[in-house]
MIDOSE-1310 file (N, C-alpha, C; in nm, 2 decimals, decimal comma, always signed):
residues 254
xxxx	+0,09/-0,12/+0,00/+0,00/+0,00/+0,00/+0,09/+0,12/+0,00; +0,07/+0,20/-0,07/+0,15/+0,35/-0,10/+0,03/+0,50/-0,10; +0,09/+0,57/-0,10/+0,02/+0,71/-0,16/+0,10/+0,78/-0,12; +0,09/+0,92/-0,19/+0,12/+1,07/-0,18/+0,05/+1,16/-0,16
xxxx	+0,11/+1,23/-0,07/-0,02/+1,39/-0,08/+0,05/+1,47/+0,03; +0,01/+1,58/+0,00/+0,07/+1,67/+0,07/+0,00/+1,71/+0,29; +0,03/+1,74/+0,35/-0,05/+1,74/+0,46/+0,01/+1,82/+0,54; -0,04/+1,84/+0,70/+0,01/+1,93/+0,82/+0,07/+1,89/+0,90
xxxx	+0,12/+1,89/+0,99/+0,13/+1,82/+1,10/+0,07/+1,85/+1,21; +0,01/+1,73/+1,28/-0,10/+1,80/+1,41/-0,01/+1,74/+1,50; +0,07/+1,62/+1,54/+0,14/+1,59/+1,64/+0,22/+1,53/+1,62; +0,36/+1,48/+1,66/+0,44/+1,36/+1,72/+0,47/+1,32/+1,90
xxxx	+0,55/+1,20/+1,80/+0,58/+1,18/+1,98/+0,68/+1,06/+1,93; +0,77/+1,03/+2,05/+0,88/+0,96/+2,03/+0,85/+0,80/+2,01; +0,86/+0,73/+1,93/+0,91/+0,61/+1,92/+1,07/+0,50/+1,89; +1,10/+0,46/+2,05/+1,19/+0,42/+2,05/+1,31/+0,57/+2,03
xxxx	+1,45/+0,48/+2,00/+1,54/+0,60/+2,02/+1,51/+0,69/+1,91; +1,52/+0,66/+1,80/+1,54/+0,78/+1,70/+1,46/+0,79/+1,58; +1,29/+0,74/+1,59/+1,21/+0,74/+1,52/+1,12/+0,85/+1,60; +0,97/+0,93/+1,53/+0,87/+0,97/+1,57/+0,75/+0,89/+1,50
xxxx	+0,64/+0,89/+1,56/+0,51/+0,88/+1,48/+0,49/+1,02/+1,48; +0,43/+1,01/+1,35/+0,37/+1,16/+1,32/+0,21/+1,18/+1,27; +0,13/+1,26/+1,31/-0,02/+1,24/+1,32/+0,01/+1,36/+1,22; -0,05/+1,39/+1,10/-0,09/+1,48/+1,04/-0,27/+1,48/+0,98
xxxx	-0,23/+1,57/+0,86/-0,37/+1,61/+0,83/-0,40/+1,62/+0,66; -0,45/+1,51/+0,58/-0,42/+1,54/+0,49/-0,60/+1,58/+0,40; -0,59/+1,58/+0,28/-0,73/+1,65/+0,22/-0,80/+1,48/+0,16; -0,72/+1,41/+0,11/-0,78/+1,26/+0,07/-0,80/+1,11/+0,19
xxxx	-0,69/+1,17/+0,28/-0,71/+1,00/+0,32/-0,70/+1,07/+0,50; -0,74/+1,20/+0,49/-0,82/+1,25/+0,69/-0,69/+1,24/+0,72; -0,68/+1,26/+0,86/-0,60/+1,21/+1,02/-0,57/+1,10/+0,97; -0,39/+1,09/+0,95/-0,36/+0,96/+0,90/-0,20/+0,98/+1,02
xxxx	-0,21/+0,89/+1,06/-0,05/+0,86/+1,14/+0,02/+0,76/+1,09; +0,16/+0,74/+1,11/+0,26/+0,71/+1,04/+0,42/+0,73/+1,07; +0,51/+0,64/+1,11/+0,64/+0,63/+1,14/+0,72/+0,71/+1,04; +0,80/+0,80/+1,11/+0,94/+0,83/+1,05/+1,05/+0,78/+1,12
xxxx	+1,09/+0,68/+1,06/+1,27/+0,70/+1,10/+1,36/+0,80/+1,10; +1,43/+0,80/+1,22/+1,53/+0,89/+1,20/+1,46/+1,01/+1,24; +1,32/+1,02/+1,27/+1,27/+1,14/+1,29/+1,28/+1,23/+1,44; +1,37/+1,18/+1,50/+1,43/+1,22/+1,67/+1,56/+1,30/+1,63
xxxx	+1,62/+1,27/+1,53/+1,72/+1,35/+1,50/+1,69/+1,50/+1,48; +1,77/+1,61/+1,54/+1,75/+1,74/+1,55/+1,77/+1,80/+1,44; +1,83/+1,72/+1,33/+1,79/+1,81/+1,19/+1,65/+1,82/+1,15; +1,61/+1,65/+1,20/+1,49/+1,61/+1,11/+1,36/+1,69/+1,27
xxxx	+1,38/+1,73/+1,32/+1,28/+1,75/+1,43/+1,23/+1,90/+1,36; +1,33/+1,98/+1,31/+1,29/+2,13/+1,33/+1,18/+2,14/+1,18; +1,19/+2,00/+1,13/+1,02/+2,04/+0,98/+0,93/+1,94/+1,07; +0,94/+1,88/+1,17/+0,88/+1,81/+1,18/+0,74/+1,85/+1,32
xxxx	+0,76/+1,96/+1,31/+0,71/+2,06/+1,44/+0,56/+2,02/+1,40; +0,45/+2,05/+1,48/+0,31/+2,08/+1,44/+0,24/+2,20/+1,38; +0,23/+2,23/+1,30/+0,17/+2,32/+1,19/+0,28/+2,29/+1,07; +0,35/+2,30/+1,08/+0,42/+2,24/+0,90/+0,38/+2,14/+0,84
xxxx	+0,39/+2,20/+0,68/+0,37/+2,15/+0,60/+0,41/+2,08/+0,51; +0,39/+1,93/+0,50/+0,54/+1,84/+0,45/+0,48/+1,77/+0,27; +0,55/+1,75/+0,19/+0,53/+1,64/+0,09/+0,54/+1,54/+0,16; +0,39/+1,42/+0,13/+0,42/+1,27/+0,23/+0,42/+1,20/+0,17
xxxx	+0,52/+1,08/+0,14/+0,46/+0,94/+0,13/+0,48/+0,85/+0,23; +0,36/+0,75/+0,21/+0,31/+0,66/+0,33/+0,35/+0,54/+0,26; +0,34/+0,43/+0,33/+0,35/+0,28/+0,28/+0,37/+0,23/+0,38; +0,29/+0,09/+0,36/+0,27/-0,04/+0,43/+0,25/-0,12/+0,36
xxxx	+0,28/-0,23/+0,40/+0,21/-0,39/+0,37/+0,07/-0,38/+0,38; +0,05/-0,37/+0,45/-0,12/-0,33/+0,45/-0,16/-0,22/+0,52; -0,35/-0,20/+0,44/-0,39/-0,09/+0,47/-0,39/-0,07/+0,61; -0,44/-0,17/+0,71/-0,44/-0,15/+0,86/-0,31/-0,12/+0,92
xxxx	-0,19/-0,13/+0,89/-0,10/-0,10/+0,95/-0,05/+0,06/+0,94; +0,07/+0,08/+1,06/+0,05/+0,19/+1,12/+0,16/+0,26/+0,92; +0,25/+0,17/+0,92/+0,33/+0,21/+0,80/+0,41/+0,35/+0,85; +0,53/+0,36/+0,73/+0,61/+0,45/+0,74/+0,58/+0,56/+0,65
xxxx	+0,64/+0,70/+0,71/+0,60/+0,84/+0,62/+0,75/+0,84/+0,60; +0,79/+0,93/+0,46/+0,90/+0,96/+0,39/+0,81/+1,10/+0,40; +0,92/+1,22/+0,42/+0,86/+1,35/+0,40/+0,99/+1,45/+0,34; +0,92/+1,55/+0,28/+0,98/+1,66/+0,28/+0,90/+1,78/+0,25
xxxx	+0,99/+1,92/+0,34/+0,90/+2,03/+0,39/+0,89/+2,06/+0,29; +0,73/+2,15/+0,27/+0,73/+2,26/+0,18/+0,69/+2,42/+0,23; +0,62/+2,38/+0,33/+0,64/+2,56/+0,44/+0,65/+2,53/+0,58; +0,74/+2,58/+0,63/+0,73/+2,55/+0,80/+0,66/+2,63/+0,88
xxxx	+0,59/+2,75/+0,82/+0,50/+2,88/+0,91/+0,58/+2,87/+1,07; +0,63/+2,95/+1,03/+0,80/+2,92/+1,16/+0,69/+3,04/+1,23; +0,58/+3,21/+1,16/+0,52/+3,25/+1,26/+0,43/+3,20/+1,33; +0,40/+3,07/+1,37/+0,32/+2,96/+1,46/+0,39/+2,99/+1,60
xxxx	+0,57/+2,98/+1,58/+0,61/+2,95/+1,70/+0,62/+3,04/+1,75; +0,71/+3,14/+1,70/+0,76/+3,28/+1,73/+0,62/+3,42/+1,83; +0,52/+3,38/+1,79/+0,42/+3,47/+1,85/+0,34/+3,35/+1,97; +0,32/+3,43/+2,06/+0,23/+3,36/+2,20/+0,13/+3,28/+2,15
xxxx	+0,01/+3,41/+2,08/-0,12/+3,36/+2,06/-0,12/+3,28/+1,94; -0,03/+3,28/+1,83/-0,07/+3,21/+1,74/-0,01/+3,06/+1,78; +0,09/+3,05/+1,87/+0,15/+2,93/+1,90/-0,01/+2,86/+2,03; -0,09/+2,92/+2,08/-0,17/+2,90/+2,13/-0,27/+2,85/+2,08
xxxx	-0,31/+2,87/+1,95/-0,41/+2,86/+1,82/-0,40/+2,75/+1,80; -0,25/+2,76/+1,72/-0,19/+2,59/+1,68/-0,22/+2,52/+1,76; -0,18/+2,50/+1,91/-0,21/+2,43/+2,00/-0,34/+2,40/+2,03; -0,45/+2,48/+2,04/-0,59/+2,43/+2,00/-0,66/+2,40/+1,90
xxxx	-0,60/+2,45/+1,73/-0,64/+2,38/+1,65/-0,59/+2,24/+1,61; -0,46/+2,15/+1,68/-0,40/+2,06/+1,64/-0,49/+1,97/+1,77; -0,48/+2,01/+1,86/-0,58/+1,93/+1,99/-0,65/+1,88/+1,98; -0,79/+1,98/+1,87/-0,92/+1,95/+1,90/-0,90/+1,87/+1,76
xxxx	-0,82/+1,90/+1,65/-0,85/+1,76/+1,52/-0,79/+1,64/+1,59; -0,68/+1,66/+1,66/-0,64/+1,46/+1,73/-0,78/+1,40/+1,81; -0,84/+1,54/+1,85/-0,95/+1,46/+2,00/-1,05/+1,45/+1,89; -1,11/+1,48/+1,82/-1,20/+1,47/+1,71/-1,21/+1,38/+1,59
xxxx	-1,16/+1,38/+1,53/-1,16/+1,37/+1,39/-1,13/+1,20/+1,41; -1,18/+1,11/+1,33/-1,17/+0,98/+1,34/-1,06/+0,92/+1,26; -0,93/+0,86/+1,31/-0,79/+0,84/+1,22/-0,88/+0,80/+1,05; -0,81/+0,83/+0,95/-0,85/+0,78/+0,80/-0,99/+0,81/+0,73
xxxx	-1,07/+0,94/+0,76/-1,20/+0,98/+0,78/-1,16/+1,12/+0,73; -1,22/+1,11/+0,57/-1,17/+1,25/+0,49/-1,24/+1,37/+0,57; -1,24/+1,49/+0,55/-1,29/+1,56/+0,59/-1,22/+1,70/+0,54; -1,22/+1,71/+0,36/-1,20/+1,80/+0,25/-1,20/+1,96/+0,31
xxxx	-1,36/+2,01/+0,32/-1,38/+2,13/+0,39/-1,31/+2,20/+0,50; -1,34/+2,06/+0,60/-1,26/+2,12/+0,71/-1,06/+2,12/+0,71; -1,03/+2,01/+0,60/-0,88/+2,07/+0,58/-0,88/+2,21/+0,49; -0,92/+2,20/+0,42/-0,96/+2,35/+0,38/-0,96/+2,47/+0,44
xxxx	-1,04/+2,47/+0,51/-1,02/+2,59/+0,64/-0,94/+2,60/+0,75; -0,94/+2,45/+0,79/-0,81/+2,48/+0,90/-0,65/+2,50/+0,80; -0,61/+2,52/+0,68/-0,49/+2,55/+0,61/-0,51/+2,66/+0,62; -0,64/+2,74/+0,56/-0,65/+2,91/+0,56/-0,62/+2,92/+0,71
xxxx	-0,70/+2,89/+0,83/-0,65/+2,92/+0,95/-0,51/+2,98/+0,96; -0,47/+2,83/+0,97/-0,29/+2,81/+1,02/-0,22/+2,92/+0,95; -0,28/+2,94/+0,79/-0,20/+3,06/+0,73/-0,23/+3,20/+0,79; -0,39/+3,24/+0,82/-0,36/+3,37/+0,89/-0,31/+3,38/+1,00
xxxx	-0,29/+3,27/+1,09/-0,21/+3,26/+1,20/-0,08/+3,31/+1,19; -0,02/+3,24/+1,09/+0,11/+3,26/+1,07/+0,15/+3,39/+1,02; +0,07/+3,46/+0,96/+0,08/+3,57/+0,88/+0,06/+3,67/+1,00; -0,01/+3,70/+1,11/-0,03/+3,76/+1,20/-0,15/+3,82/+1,21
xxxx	-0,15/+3,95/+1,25/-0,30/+3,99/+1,24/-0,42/+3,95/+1,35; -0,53/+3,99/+1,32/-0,66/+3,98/+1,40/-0,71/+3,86/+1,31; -0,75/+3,72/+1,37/-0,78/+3,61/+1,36/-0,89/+3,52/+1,42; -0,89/+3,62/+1,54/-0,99/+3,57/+1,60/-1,11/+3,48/+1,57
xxxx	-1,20/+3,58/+1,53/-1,29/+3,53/+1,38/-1,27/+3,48/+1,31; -1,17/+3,42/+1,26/-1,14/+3,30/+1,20/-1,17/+3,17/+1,28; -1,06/+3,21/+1,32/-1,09/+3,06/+1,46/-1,24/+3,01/+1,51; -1,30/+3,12/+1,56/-1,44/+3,10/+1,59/-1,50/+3,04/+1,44
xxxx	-1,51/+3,08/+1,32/-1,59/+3,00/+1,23/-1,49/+2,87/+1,22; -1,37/+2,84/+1,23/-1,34/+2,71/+1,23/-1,42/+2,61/+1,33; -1,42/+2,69/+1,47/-1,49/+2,61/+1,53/-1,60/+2,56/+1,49; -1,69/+2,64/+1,44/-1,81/+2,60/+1,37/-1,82/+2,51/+1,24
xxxx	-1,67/+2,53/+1,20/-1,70/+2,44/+1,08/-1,69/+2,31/+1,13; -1,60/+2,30/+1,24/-1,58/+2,15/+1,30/-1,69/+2,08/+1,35; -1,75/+2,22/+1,43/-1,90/+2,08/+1,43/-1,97/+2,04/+1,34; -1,97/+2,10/+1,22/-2,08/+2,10/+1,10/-2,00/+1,95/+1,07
xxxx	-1,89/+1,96/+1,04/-1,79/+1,81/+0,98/-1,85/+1,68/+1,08; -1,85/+1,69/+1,23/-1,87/+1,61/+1,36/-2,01/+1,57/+1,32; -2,13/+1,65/+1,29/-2,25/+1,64/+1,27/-2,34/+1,67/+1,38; -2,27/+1,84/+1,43/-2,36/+1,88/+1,58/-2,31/+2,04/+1,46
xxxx	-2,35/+2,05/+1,35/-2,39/+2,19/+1,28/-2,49/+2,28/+1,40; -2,50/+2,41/+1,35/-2,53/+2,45/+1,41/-2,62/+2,57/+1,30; -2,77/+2,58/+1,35/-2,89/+2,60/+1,20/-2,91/+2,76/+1,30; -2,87/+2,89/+1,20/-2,92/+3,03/+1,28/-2,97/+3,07/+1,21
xxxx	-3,01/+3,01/+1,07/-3,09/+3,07/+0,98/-3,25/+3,11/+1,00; -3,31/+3,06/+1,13/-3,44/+3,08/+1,15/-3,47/+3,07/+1,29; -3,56/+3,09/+1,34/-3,58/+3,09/+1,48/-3,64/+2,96/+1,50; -3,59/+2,91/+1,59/-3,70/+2,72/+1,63/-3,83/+2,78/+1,69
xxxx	-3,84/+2,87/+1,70/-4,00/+2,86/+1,80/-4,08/+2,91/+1,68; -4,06/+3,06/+1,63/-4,21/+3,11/+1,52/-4,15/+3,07/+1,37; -3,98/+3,04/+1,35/-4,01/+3,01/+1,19/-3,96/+3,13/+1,14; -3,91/+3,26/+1,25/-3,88/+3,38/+1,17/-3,73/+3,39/+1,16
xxxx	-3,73/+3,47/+1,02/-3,59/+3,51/+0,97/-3,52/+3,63/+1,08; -3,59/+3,70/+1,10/-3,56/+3,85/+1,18/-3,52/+3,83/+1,32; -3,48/+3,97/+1,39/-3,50/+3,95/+1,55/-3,48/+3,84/+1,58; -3,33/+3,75/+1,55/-3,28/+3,61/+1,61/-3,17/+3,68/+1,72
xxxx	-3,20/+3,61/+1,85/-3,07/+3,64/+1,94/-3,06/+3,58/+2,01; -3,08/+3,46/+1,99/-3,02/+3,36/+2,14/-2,99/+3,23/+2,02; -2,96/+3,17/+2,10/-2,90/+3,02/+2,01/-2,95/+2,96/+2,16; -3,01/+2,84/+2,11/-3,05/+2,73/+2,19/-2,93/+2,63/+2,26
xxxx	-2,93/+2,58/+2,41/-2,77/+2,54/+2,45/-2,84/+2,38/+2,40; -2,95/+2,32/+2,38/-2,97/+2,22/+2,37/-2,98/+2,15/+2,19; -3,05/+2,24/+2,13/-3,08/+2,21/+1,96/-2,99/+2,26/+1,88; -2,91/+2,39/+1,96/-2,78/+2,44/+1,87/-2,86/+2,56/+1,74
xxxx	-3,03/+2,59/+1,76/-3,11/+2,69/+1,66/-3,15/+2,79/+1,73; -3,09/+2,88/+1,63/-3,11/+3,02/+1,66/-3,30/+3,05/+1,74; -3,26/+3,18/+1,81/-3,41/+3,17/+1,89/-3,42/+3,33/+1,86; -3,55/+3,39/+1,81/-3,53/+3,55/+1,82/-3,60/+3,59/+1,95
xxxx	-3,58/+3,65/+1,98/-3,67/+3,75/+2,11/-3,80/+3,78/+2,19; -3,84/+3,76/+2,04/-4,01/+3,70/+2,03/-4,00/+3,58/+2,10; -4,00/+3,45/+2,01/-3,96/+3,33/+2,06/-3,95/+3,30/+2,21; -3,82/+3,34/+2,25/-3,73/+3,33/+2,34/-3,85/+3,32/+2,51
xxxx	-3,94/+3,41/+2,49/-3,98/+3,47/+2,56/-3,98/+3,47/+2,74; -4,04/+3,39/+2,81/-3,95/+3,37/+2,93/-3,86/+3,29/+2,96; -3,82/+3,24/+2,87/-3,70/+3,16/+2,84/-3,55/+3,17/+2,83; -3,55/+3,34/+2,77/-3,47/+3,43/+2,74/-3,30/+3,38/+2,82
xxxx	-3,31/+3,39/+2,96/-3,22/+3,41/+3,10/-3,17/+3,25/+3,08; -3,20/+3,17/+2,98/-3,17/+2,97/+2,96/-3,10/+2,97/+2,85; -3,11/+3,06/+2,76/-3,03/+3,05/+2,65/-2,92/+3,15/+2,64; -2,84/+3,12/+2,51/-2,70/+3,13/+2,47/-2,76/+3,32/+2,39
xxxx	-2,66/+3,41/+2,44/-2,68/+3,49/+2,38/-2,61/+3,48/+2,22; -2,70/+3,50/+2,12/-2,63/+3,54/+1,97/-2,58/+3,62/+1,97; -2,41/+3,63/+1,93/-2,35/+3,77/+1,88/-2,36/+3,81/+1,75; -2,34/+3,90/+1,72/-2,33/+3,99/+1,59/-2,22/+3,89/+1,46
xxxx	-2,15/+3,87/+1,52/-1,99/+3,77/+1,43/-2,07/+3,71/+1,41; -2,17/+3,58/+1,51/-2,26/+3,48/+1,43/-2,36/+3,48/+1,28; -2,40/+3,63/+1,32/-2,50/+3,69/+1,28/-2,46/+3,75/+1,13; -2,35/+3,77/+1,08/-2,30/+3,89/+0,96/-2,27/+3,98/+1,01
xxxx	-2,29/+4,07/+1,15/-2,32/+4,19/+1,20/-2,15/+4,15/+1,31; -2,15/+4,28/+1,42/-2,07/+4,30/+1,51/-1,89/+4,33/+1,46; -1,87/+4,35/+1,59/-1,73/+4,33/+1,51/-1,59/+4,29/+1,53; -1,61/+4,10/+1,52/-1,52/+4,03/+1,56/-1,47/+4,06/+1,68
xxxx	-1,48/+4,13/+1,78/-1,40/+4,12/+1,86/-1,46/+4,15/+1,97; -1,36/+4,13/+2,14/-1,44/+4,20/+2,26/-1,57/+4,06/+2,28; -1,66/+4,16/+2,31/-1,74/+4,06/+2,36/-1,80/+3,98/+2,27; -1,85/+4,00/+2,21/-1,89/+3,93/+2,05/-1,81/+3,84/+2,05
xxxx	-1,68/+3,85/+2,02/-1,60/+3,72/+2,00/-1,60/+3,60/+2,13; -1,59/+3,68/+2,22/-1,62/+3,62/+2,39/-1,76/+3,51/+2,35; -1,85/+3,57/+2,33/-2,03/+3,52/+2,30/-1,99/+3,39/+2,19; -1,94/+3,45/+2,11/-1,96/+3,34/+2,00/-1,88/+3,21/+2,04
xxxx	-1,76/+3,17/+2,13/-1,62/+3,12/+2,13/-1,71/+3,06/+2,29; -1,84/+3,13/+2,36/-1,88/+3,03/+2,47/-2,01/+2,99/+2,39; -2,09/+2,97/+2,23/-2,12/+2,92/+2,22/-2,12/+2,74/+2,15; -2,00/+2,80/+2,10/-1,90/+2,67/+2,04/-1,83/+2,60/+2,11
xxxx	-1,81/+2,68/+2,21/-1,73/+2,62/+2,35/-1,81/+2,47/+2,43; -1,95/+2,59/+2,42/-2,06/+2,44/+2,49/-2,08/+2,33/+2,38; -2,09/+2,31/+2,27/-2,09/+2,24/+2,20/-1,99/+2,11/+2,20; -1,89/+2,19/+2,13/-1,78/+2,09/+2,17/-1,78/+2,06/+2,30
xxxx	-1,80/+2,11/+2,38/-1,83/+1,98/+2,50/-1,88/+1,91/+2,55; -2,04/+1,94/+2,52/-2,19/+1,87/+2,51/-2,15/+1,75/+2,41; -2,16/+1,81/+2,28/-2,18/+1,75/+2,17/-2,10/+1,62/+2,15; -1,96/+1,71/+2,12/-1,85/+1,61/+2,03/-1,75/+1,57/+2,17
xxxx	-1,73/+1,63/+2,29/-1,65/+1,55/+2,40/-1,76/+1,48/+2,44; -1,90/+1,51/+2,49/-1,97/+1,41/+2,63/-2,05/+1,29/+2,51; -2,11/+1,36/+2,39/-2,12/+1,25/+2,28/-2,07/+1,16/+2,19; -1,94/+1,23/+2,17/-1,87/+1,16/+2,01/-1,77/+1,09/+2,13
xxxx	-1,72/+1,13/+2,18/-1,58/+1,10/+2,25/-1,52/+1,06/+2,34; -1,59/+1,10/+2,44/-1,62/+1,05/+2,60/-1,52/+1,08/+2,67; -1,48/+1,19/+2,63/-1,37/+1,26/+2,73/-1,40/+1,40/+2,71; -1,32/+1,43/+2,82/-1,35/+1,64/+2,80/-1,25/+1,69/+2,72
xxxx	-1,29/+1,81/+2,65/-1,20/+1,91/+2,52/-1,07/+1,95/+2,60; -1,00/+1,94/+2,47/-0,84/+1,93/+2,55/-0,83/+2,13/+2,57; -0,73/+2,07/+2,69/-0,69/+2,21/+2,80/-0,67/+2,33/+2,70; -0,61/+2,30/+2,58/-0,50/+2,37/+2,50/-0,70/+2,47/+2,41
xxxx	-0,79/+2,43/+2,40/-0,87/+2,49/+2,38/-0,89/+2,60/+2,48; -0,93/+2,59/+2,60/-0,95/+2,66/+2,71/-0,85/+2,79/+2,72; -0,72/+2,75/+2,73/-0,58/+2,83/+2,70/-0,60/+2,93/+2,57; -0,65/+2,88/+2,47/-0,71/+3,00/+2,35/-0,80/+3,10/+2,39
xxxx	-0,92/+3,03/+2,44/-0,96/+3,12/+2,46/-0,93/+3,21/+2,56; -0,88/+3,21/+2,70/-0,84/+3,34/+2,79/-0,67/+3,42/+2,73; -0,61/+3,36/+2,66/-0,53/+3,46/+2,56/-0,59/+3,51/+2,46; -0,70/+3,49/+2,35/-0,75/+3,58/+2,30/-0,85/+3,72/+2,40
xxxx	-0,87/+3,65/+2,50/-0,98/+3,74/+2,58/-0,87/+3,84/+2,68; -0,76/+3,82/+2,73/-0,68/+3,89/+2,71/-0,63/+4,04/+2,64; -0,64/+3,95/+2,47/-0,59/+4,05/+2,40/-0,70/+4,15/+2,33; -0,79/+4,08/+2,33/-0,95/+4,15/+2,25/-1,00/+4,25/+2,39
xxxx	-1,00/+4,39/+2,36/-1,12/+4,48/+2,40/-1,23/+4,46/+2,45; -1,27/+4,46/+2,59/-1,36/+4,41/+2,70/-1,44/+4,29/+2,65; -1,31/+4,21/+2,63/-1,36/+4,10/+2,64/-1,39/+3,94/+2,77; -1,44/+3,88/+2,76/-1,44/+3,78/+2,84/-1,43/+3,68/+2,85
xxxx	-1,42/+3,58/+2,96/-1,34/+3,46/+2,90/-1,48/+3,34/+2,89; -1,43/+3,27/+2,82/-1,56/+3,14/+2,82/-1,63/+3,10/+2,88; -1,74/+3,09/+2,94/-1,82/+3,04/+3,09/-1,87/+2,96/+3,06; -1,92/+2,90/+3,15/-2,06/+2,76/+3,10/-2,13/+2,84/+3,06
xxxx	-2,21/+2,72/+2,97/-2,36/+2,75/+2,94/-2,50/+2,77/+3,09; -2,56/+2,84/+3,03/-2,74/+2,79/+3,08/-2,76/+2,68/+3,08; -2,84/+2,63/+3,16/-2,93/+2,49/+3,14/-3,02/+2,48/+3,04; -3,01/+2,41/+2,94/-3,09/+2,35/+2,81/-3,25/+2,37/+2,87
xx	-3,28/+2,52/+2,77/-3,46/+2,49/+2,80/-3,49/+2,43/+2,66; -3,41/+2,45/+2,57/-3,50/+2,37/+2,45/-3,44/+2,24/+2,35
């Protein structure tokens, strides 16, 4: 068994003295891990970081086996390491694809977006909003999407501001009615509207926050969302203008 294709790196870790397994990310064959020899060596460690970007080939004897990667770099986004928050990012967007994403289980889109990610990370800048619709895109891939296009109670397009902590659909105001103080407030970022940052981004980042831990940790996975998520978010809320850090949800009224 062989193939090529190009991919990320989301993790290693040591095997034996002077090999790594390496977990990456590719667009045809998902979360695929895979031996390098020789990959403990300090020449070969500095492309072999998490966020770089390698030419792979794979091969085994067979498809079940773990098999060996042959690589070479094609960008190392060396600004991953060098800045706090984007080395923070990395760290929660490599976390939540190992804790997530099923080994060998394509998932096109969401490679897709998390490469734009990793590149405005690296590039610097205000990202935040990025990150948050990646979140979102990951649940959509998991299959805990998330529907704001209408209100679950009357059916209306308009006056939506709550998101439900239980069905994950937008609620408007009307709707909501004394119910209001149980659900997730909508921000503006979710919405088209606001502006990415401060509290908005705080709002949106606790309600993808409950998800992923409702949803895809207490459902898909059966463990809790790794730390390295949590750590994003109170260094973005840090750096964002009266912003706040992630809290629980309300109790599910709908």
């Amino acid at each position: 068994m062989e193939w090529q294709a190009e991919g990320t790196v989301l993790a290693r870790r040591p095997h034996g003295e002077t090999a790594v397994i390496l977990d990456v990310l590719t667009g045809l064959h998902g979360r695929h891990s895979g031996l390098v020899p020789g990959g403990a060596s300090q020449k070969r460690a500095a492309i072999l970081q998490p966020g770089s970007r390698l030419d792979l080939r794979w091969r085994a004897r067979r498809d079940d086996q773990l098999g060996t990667f042959s690589v070479e770099p094609l960008r190392l986004r060396s600004g991953l390491m060098t800045d706090p928050t984007a080395l923070a990012g990395l760290n929660a967007v490599c976390s939540l694809l190992v804790f997530a994403l099923p080994e060998r289980d394509p998932h096109p889109a969401l490679v897709s977006d998390t490469e734009h990610l990793l590149d405005r990370m690296d590039a610097g800048g205000d990202w935040g909003a990025d990150y948050l619709r990646w979140e979102i895109r990951l649940l959509d891939e998991m299959g805990f999407g998330l529907d704001l296009s209408a209100c679950a109670v009357t059916g209306a397009r308009g006056g939506l501001a709550y998101v439900s902590p239980r069905s994950g659909r937008a609620v408007s105001r009307e709707g909501a009615g004394e119910w209001a103080d149980r659900l997730l407030p909508l921000p503006g970022v979710l919405g088209g509207a606001g502006d990415n940052r401060g509290q908005d981004l705080a709002e949106g980042l606790a309600i993808t926050g409950h998800f992923l831990a409702t949803r895809i940790a207490g459902e898909l996975v059966g463990r809790p969302v790794p730390p390295a998520r949590q750590r994003l978010v109170d260094r973005l809320a840090r750096c964002q203008p009266q912003a706040v850090t992630d809290r629980p949800a309300p109790d599910p009224a709908r």
